[in-house]
N, C-alpha and C positions, 0 to 999 in steps of 0.2 A: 504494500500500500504506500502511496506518496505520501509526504510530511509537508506540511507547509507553518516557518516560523512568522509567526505576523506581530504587530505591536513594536517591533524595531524601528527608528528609521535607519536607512539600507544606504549605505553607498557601495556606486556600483563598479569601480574604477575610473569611473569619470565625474560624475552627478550623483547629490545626496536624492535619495527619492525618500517621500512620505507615502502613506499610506499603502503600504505594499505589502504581498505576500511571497515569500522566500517557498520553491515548491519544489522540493527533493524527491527526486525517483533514484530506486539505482547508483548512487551516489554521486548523480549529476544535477545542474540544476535544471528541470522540467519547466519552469514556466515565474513570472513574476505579475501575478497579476495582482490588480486593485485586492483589496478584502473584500469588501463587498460584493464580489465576483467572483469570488473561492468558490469553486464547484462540490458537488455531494462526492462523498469518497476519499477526499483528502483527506488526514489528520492533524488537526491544527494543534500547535506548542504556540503558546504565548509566552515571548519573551520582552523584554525592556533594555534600552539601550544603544547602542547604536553597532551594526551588524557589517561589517567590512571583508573584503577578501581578506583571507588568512595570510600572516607574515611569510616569506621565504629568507632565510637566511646562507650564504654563500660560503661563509666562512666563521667554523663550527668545529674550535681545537674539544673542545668537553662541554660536560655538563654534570649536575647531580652527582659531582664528585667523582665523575669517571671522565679520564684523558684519551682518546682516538689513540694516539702514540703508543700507550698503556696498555688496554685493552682494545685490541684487534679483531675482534670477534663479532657474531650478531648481538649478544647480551649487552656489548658495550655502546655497539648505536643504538638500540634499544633505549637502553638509559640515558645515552645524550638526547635522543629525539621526546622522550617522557617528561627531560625536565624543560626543555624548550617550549614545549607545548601548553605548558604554562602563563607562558609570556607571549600566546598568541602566534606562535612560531609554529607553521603544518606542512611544512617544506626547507628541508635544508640539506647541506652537503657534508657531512663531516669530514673535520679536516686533516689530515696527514701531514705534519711538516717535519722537515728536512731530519733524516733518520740513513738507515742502511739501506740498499738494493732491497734485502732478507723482507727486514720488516716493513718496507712498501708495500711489495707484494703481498706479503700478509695483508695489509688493508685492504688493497684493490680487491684483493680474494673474498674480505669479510664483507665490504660493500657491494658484491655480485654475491654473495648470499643471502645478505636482509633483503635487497632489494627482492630475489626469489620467494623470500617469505613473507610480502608486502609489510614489511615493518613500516608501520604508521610515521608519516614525514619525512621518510629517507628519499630523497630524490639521485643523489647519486655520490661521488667523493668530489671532493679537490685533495690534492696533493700540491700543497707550497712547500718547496725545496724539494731534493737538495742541490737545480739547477740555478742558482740565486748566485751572487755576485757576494763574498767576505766580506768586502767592505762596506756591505751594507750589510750586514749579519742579524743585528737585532739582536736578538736572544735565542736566536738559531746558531747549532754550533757547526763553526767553519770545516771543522775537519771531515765532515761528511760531505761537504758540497765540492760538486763536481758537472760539468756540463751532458749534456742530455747523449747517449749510447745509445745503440743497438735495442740491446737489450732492456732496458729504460722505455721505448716508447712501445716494444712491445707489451711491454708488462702490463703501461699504461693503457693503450689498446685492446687492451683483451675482453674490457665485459662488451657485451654488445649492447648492454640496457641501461637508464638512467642517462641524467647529464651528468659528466664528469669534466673536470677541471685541472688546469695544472698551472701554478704560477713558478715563471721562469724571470730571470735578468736576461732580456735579447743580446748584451753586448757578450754573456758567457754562452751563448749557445748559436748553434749556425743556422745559420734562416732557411736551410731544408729540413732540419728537424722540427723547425715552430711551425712550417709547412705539411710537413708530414700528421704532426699532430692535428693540425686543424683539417686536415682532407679525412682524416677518420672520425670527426666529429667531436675531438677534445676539443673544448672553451678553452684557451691559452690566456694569461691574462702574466703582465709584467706588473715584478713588486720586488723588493729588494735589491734593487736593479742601482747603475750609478751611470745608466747607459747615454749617449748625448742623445738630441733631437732625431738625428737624422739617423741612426741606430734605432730607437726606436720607432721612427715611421717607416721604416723599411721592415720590421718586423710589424709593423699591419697591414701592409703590401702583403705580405705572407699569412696573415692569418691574427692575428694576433685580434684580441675581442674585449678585453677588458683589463684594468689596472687594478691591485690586489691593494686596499688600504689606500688611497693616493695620498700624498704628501711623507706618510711613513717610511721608511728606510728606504728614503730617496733625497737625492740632494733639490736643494727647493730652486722654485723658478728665480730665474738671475734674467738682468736685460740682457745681456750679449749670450746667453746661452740658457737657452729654453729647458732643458734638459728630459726627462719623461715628465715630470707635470707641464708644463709647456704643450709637449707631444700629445699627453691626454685631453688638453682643453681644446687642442686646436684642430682636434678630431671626432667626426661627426659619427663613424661608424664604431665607436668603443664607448665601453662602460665603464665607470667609477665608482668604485667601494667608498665610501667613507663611514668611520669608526666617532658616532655622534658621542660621546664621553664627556667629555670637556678637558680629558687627559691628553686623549692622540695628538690633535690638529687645534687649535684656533677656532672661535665659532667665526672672526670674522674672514681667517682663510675660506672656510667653509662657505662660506654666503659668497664671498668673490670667487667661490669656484664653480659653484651653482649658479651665478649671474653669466658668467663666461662661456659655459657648457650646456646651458639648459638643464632645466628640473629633469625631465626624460632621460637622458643617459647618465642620471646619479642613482645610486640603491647605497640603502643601510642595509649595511653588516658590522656584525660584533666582535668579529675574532674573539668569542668568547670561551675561557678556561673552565675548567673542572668546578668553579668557588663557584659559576651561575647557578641557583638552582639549591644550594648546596650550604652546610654553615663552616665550611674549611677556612679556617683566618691562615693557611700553609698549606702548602703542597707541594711538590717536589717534578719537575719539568726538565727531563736528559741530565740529571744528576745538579741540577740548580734548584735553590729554594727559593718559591716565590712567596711574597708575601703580600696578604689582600689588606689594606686599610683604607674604608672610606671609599668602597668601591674604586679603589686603584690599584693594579697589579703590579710589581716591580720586585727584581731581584738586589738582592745584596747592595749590589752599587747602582743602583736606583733606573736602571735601564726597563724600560716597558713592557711584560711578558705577559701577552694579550691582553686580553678585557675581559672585565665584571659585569659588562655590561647584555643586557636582553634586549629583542627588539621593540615590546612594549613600552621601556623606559628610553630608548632612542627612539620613538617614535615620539614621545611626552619631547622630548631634546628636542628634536627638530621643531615643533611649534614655540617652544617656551625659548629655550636658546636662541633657536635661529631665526626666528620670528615667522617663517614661514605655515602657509595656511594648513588646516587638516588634512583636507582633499593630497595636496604636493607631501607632507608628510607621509600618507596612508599608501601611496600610489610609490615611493620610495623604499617601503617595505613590501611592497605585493608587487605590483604591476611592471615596475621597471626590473627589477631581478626576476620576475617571469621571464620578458622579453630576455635582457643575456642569457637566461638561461634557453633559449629560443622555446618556450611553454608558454606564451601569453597567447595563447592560439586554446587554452583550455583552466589555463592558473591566472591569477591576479585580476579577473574581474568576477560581479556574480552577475553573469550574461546566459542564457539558453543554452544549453549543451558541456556548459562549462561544468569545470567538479568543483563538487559541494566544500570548497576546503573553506571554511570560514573563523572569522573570531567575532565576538561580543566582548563591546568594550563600556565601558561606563561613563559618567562624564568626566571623570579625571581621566578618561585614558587608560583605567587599568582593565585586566583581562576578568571577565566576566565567565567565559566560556570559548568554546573553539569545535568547529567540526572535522573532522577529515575523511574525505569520499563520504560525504554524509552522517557518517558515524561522529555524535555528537560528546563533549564532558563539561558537561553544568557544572 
C-alpha cells in the first residue's frame, strides 16, 4: 500500500511547497498531490515540520565511534551510515584515506559488499590518498603516499556498483591515469594537491570532477598564481566540497567562493571522524591521537584531523554563518552532491519517480526524522 506524509511543508529541491502530500510506493516517490486530493487507499502519517530531500554526504572518514581505516568490513559502514542518519544524512560515501595497497583493497572489497546487502545510505566509497602530494599531507601520513599504478586503478575499478570516488594531487599522478579512472566511471576529485593552474586544468581536460575540501591542504589563491583554488573557481564543469565548521576555511573565504563559482557547483561535506555520533573526547587515527574539544579535531600539535562536524549542523552553518538562504543551504547538502555524484536524475529532489530518501527537520534545523527508499525513523 502507498504512504503519503502530509502536514509538512515540502521542499522540493527547488520550491518550498504548502499544502502537499509526500506519496511513497515502492520506495519511490508516486505522486505529490494537494491533500485535499489524496485519493482512497493511500495511508496517510501526519507529520510537522518541514520535509526536505535527505542529506548526501561525500566524505565520510567515521562515525559512532567507528573509523573506515579501522574497521573494513560491512558492520563498520553499517555503523558509520547509523550514526549519520541521525543528522539527516541517507546517502554517503565512506571514506578510505591514504593507508597500504592491502588495506584499500580491503575497503573497496567491504564497500562492494554492503553495497550487495543494500546497507541503508551506502552509496559507494571514496578513497582520499595515498595519490596526494606530502607537502600537503595534512594529517595523512607521507610515507604511504605514492602516485596512482597499475595495480591501484584496478583495484579501484573493480566494483561495478555505486559511485565511487578517488581524490588525487594531479601534479603527483599522470593525466592517463586521472583519465583512465574517469572513463571507468570513478568521480576523481583533487585535494591535497600543491599542483599550479594549468596542472590542474589539464587534469579536467582529462576527467577530473571535483575538488576534495577546497581551500584545505592547498596552497591559497595568490594574484600571479591561481593555483587549484583559482582552477576550481574558474571552472564551470567541477564541484567543490567545503567543510562548513568555522574551523577548516573562513566563512568569508567561503561566501567569496560561493559568489565566484555559483551556489550549484558547491556541496557540504564533513570529512567527519569517529567523535560524530559518538561521546569519544580521543581517538587514535594511523597511530596519532586526536583530540575533540569544542567540536574541533586536532592532533598533538594542533594540525586539523577531520571534523566533528554532521551535515544537519552544517547545514544550520550555512544559513546562520554564511548568511545564505535555506533553499541554497538545503540544495548544498542534497541536490548539488546528487549531481557530482551524477544521481540527481533520482537523489536530491522529492520529484515523481524519484527515491523516497528524505529528512524532517524542525524549525531550528535539527533532525526530526529521515527516510531511506521509503523506509522511514521517527
Amino acid at each position: 500500500m502507498a504512504t503519503a506524509l502530509i502536514g509538512a511543508r515540502i521542499f522540493d529541491g527547488n520550491h518550498m511547497l504548502e499544502g502537499r502530500a509526500v506519496v511513497i510506493e515502492n520506495g519511490r516517490i508516486a505522486g505529490l498531490p494537494h491533500e485535499k486530493d489524496l485519493g482512497a487507499g493511500v495511508k496517510a502519517q501526519r507529520i510537522e515540520g518541514l520535509l526536505a530531500p535527505g542529506f548526501i554526504d561525500t566524505q565520510v572518514n567515521g562515525g559512532g565511534g567507528v573509523l573506515f581505516n579501522d574497521e573494513r568490513n560491512v558492520d563498520g559502514i553499517r555503523a558509520i551510515c547509523e550514526a549519520h542518519r541521525r543528522y539527516g544524512t541517507t546517502g554517503l560515501l565512506p571514506t578510505f584515506i591514504t593507508d597500504t595497497r592491502e588495506r584499500m583493497a580491503e575497503a573497496v572489497k567491504a564497500a562492494g559488499e554492503a553495497l550487495d546487502k543494500r546497507v541503508p545510505g551506502m552509496l559507494g566509497f571514496h578513497v582520499e590518498g595515498p595519490f596526494i602530494n606530502p607537502e600537503r599531507k595534512g594529517v595523512h601520513n607521507p610515507a604511504y603516499m605514492r602516485p596512482l599504478e597499475d595495480e591501484d586503478i584496478a583495484i579501484l575499478t573493480s566494483l561495478k556498483a555505486g559511485r565511487n570516488m578517488v581524490t588525487v594531487a594531479p601534479e603527483k599522478n599522470d593525466m592517463p591515469a586521472i583519465a583512465r579512472l574517469a572513463r571507468a566511471g570513478i568521480l576523481v576529485s583533487a585535494g591535497h594537491t600543491a599542483g599550479d593552474y594549468a596542472t590542474i586544468t589539464e587534469a579536467i581536460r582529462h576527467g577530473l570532477r571535483g575538488f576534495t575540501h577546497l581551500f584545505n591542504a592547498m596552497p591559497p589563491l595568490a594574484g600571479r598564481d591561481p593555483g587549484p583554488v583559482g582552477a576550481a573557481l574558474d571552472s564551470d564543469s567541477t564541484w567543490c566540497g567545503l567543510i562548513v565548521d568555522g574551523f577548516h576555511v573562513s566563512d568569508a573565504s567561503m561566501r567569496a567562493a560561493i559568489a565566484a563559482k555559483g551556489i550549484d557547483n558547491m556541496m557540504l561535506v564533513t570529512d567527519a571522524m569517529s567523535s560524530v555520533g559518538s561521546n569519544l573526547t580521543t581517538f587514535e587515527l594511523l597511530g596519532k591521537t586526536v583530540y575533540r574539544e569544542n567540536g574541533k579535531l586536532t592532533t598533538a600539535d594542533g594540525t586539523l584531523a577531520g571534523s566533528d562536524l554532521d551535515m544537519a549542523s552544517g547545514v544550520r552553518n550555512i544559513v546562520q554563518r554564511l548568511g545564505l538562504s535555506l533553499p541554497e543551504a538545503l540544495r548544498m547538502a542534497s541536490l548539488n552532491p546528487a549531481a557530482f555524484l551524477k544521481l540527481d536524475h533520482e537523489l536530491g529532489r522529492i520529484a515523481i519517480g524519484y527515491r523516497a530518501d528524505l529528512v524532517l527537520l524542525d524549525d531550528d534545523l535539527k533532525v526530526l526524522g529521515t527516510w531511506i527508499n521509503g523506509e522511514g525513523s521517527l
